[in-house]
Steps between C-alpha positions, in 0.01 A plus 500: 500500500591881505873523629462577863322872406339506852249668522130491589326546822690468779852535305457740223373589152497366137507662177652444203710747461552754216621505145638856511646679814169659640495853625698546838742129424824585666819383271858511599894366432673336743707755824707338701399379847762282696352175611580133748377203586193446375484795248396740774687714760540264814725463817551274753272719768202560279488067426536422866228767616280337216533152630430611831170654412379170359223283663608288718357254343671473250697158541126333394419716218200658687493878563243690764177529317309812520869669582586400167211630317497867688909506432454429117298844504788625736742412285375564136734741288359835498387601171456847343224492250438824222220582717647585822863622413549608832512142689839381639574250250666236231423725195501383158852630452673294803298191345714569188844626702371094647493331152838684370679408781423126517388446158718687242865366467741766503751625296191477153550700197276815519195512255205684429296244642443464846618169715267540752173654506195539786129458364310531785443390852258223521239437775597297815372394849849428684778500254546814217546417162614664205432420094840594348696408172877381480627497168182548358346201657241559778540332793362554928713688759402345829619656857365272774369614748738480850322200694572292141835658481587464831418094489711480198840739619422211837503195321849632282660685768796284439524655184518834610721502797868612509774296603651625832869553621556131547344369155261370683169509338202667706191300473164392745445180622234443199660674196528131308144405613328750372712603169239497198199473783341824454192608300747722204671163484185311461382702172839521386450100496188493372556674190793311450274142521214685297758539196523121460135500452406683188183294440359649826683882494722720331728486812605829690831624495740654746783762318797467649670881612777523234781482758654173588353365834362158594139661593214663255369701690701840611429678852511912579433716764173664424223663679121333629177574643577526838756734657590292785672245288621717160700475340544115453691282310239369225595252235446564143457260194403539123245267360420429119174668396244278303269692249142480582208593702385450820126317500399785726577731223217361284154620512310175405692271596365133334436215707735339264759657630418450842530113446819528319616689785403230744717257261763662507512529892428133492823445331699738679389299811641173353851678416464682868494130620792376339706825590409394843592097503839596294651840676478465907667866487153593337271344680662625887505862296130438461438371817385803716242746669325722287195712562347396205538160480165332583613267764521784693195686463406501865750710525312821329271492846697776608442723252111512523487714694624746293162418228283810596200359323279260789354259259831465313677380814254279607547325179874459551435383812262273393758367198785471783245302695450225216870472446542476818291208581475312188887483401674574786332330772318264279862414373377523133798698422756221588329326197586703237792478276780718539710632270703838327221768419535796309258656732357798306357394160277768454411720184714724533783213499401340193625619169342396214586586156267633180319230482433484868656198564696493779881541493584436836471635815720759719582596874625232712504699809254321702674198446439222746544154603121459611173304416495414105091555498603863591650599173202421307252649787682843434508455138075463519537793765599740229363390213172567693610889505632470128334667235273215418420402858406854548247483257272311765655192417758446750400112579522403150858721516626282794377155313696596190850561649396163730380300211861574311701441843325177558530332146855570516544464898230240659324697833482124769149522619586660842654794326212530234269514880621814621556736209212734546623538852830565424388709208331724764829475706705712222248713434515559878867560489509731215227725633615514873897545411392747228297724699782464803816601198273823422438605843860419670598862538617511804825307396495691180514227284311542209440847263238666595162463269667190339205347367710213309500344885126518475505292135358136625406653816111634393408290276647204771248638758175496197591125404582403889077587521440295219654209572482515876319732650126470369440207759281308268590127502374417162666776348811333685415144391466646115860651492637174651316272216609763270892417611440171510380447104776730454719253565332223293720303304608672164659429154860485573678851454781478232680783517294660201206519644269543817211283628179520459337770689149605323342370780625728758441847302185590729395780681548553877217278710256698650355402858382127478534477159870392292446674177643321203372571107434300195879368437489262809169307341752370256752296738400246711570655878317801539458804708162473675149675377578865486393829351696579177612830386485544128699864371396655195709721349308891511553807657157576408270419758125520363662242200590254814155607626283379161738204435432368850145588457500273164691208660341473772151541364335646786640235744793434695806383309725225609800709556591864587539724220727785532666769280852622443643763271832348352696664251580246231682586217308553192566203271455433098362236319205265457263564754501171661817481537514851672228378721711214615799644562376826703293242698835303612637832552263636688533151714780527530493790689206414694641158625161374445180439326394846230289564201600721268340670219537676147259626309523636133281649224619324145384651143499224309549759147854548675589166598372468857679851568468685771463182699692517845643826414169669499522687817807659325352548159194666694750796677670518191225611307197505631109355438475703179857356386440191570166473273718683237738223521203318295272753361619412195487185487139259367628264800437674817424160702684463814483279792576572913700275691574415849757243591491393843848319594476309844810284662498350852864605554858571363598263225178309489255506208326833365112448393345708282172578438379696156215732517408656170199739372511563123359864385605759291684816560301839467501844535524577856168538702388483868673606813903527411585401840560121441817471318396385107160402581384754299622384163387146559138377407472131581305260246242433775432867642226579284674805371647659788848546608690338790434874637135507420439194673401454856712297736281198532444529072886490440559241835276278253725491212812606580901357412481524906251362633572227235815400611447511843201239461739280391758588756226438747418207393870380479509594929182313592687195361808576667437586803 
């Protein structure tokens, strides 16, 4: 996947870059700045004080818990954005004074084109993160922030320290233990085993400062949040940059995607696994306390407090309670498998390309040795606030990503029990640790008004109701069948393509119901009875009004008709064949069930012209053109025609359904307020113009109304 570009909630941002220097990109050559030991100013002092502010508990791998989490916002690198030039901070400029000085070799021949250039500073929740170029070639500055740094300067500090007046080396009593054990090692490992996997990622990449030293990361001096403890000695790398965009970047995201995506993490978990099994360096690096690893979710109690809304923390509570009793002292937990996770697969960490298939996925700084069923639990987290799960159809997000996990990476039944609950468990997190990051100002840890903190943190809160909070059992029970036909055994997933998944491309249930639509009648396990939601395609409510009116014939109809205006591109041809493909357009940006429709006016003395272009031809010229167009002509016959285009979902069959009225085309008469209606006088009006006629005359005979009988007649067989 991307090269280790980590960004994304929790650990910064995503973009792919640009193809020119935008407005504001800092450039520079090479200036001379002395540097030891790891590529960074050091000295014997500053690496013992450092090892003496570590955890004690160090010698296991495990670190204080919520010390660790308030002392990443201590310890983040201050940043000056444009917008507040005043902040102490690292500027754009020392980021590039950074990249020269570990990055550019000396002694180059001087050109017009610069070595080293700064884009701009990406978003970021503890580390900060910079897009730059080196030799043309884009690429991620990462400074860690000092709790990361300071575990990694630890676990090397034989590296670092000077020899003293006997040649005696200086070293602790756990320098060899703990060499290659700390989280900067782990990813450094990681995207080392990912590059032997091509089928699964294209691998991240860790470049190397230009001077010779064993290590690839550098360390300087450089200032952070908190004045107590700045500056600190923070440890630099440069990752590869992988072309792309993040899924949370896309505005209709398809549920296509969403399964590739849980794939992908499927086979990322396999690799993970055998990372694990061959590297014991890795797996001890992975081994440790982290706020947001799941296993310790109990551990957010004591930031509840800080929730100002009543209901909201009584919901928490009620969460903690759940965990609390059903895996920890119902010892469900000690049945799960355990394994490497990447720990954040969310939207914003997936990068898909053009196509929207995904490339790979990004920020491995949550990385933990915890419960496997927790990787794909936070994957369905966050698809449920993705672009497609926000579109009240966050179950069906979560069953995509766990459908793609599980045909890749089989759930054991115990694990499939508990997913709604520990669903609810990182929705829990994210909210509560959210709102705490946004409101801890006493330590002055984050920026004030930094609303990227508050990114999974609302919508968490909206979806934590949903799928928690209501109280109603059967809407419970109907989210839990719903995960369990997720993971219903599948086509096997080759690599080229993604398993089935029409069946889970339904609406949100509503209270005692599970909705599902017409695409799960066709495969054999179903979602219960529901109430389907059918989109057509208008912006133009009194149309949706009359067509509903039509179909449902004065009754109720079997599903729930809405409208949506969607801007589809305007398309040439036959007008079938537009029909269909704005309909699987139009789908496709639904995620669901939609009808579509095109109607056109066709002289048949011109060939069936206007056709579909007649709204055009009608602005263009007008009524009284458009009878010119055939006042000439003996053949003035013409015929109206609707085409109604219905599909059940994204790459599933279009239907169409052909109204036509045959007439003639005439000098305009009647009321000039209904488009061409004026020109046309059908066979069967008795002499009167679609504008002459009343609404019930013209609902009689109508392209329409004819087309939609058949469309009708189409549902009451289908549904």
């Amino acid at each position: 996947m991307p090269t280790t570009c980590e960004w994304g909630p929790g650990h910064g941002g995503v973009s792919s870059g640009y193809a020119t220097k935008p407005e504001g990109a800092v450039t520079g050559r090479r200036h001379v700045c002395g540097t030891t030991g790891f590529g960074g100013r050091w000295n014997k002092q500053q690496s013992e004080e450092v090892i003496m502010s570590q955890p004690s508990s160090i010698d296991d791998g495990e670190a204080s818990n919520e010390s660790d989490e308030i002392r990443r916002k201590l310890l983040k690198p201050k940043v000056r954005r444009e917008i507040r030039p005043t902040a102490p901070t690292v500027s754009a400029d020392e980021a590039l004074s950074l990249l020269i000085d570990f990055y550019v070799p000396d002694g180059f021949e001087k050109s017009d084109v610069p070595r080293a250039e700064v884009l701009r500073q990406l978003d970021s929740y503890d580390d900060v993160n910079f897009l730059v170029k080196l030799d043309g070639q884009k690429a991620l500055l990462k400074i860690h922030n000092g709790v990361e740094s300071e575990q990694y300067i630890a676990a090397h500090l034989s590296k670092a320290l000077k020899v003293d007046e006997s040649d005696t080396p200086r070293s602790t009593s756990n320098e060899n233990s703990q060499a290659g054990t700390s989280i900067i090692d782990l990813h450094t490992a990681i995207f080392e085993h990912l590059s032997s996997k091509p089928n699964i990622t294209s691998a991240p990449a860790t470049i190397p400062p230009s001077e010779k030293q064993d290590d690839v990361v550098s360390i300087r001096e450089l200032p952070v949040h908190s004045p107590d403890h700045s500056p600190a000695q923070l440890v630099i790398r440069l990752q590869s940059w992988v072309d792309g965009r993040p899924l949370s970047a896309i505005q209709r995201c398809p549920i296509e995607t969403l399964v590739d995506a849980g794939c992908v993490l499927g086979q990322l978990a396999m690799a993970l696994d055998e990372l694990g099994e061959t590297s014991p360096t890795a797996l001890k690096a992975s081994t440790r306390y982290h706020a947001w690893d799941g296993r310790n979710f109990l551990d957010i109690q004591s930031y509840v407090a800080q929730i100002d809304s009543t209901e909201q923390r009584n919901m928490v509570t009620s969460v903690l309670e759940s965990f609390r009793t059903v895996i920890v002292e119902g010892n469900e937990g000690s049945k799960f498998r355990m394994g490497i996770n990447h720990g954040d697969f969310n939207d914003a960490n997936i990068i898909v390309d053009d196509q929207l298939k995904v490339k790979g996925c990004i920020d491995f700084g949550d990385t933990v040795y915890s419960w496997r069923v927790l990787d794909v639990s936070v994957a369905m987290t966050y698809a449920m606030l993705s672009s497609y799960g926000k579109n009240d159809r966050s179950i069906s997000a979560a069953c995509a990503v766990l459908r793609g996990f599980n045909s890749v990476y089989t759930l054991t039944a115990q694990e499939r029990r508990h997913l709604r609950l520990l669903v609810a468990c990182r929705l829990a997190t994210s909210a509560t640790l959210g709102n705490f990051s946004y409101k801890q100002v006493e330590f002055e840890t984050q920026n004030p008004g930094n609303e990227y903190l508050l990114l999974h943190a609302k919508p968490a809160w909206k979806a934590l109701e949903f799928i928690w909070g209501s109280g109603h059992s059967a809407l419970s029970k109907a989210i839990d069948k719903a995960f369990e036909i997720a993971c219903a055994p599948t086509n096997v997933v080759d690599g080229t393509s993604v398993p089935e998944f029409t069946d889970l491309a339904f609406p949100d249930p509503q209270i005692y119901d599970l909705v599902g639509h017409v695409r799960a009648k066709t495969v054999s396990s179903k979602i219960a009875s529901s109430t389907n939601v059918v989109t057509f395609v208008t912006g133009n409510k009194k149309k949706a009004e009359e067509v509903k009116r039509i179909l449902s014939g004065g009754g109720a109809l079997p599903f729930d008709l809405t409208n949506q205006k969607i801007d589809l591109p305007e398309l040439q041809g036959d007008p079938h064949e537009v029909a269909k493909a704005k309909c699987s357009q139009a789908a496709s940006v639904v995620n669901g069930p939609v009808m579509t429709e095109d109607t056109s006016l066709c002289f048949q003395a011109l060939g069936d012209l206007p056709g579909i272009y007649i709204r055009w031809f009608l602005e263009k010229c007008g009524l009284d053109g458009l009878n010119d167009m055939v006042a000439a002509s003996a053949d003035k016959s013409a015929y109206a025609q609707t085409i109604f285009a219905y599909t059940a979902g994204p790459g599933l069959e279009v239907h169409l359904f052909d109204g036509r009225t045959q007439g003639k085309i005439v000098r305009p008469r009647g009321c000039r307020d209904f488009g061409w209606d004026p020109i046309f006088e059908p066979d069967e009006g008795g002499g009167l113009t679609y504008a002459e006629m009343t609404g019930e005359q013209k609902d009689g005979i109508s392209h329409r109304k004819r087309a939609l009988v058949k469309l009708k007649d189409f549902f009451e067989k289908t549904f």
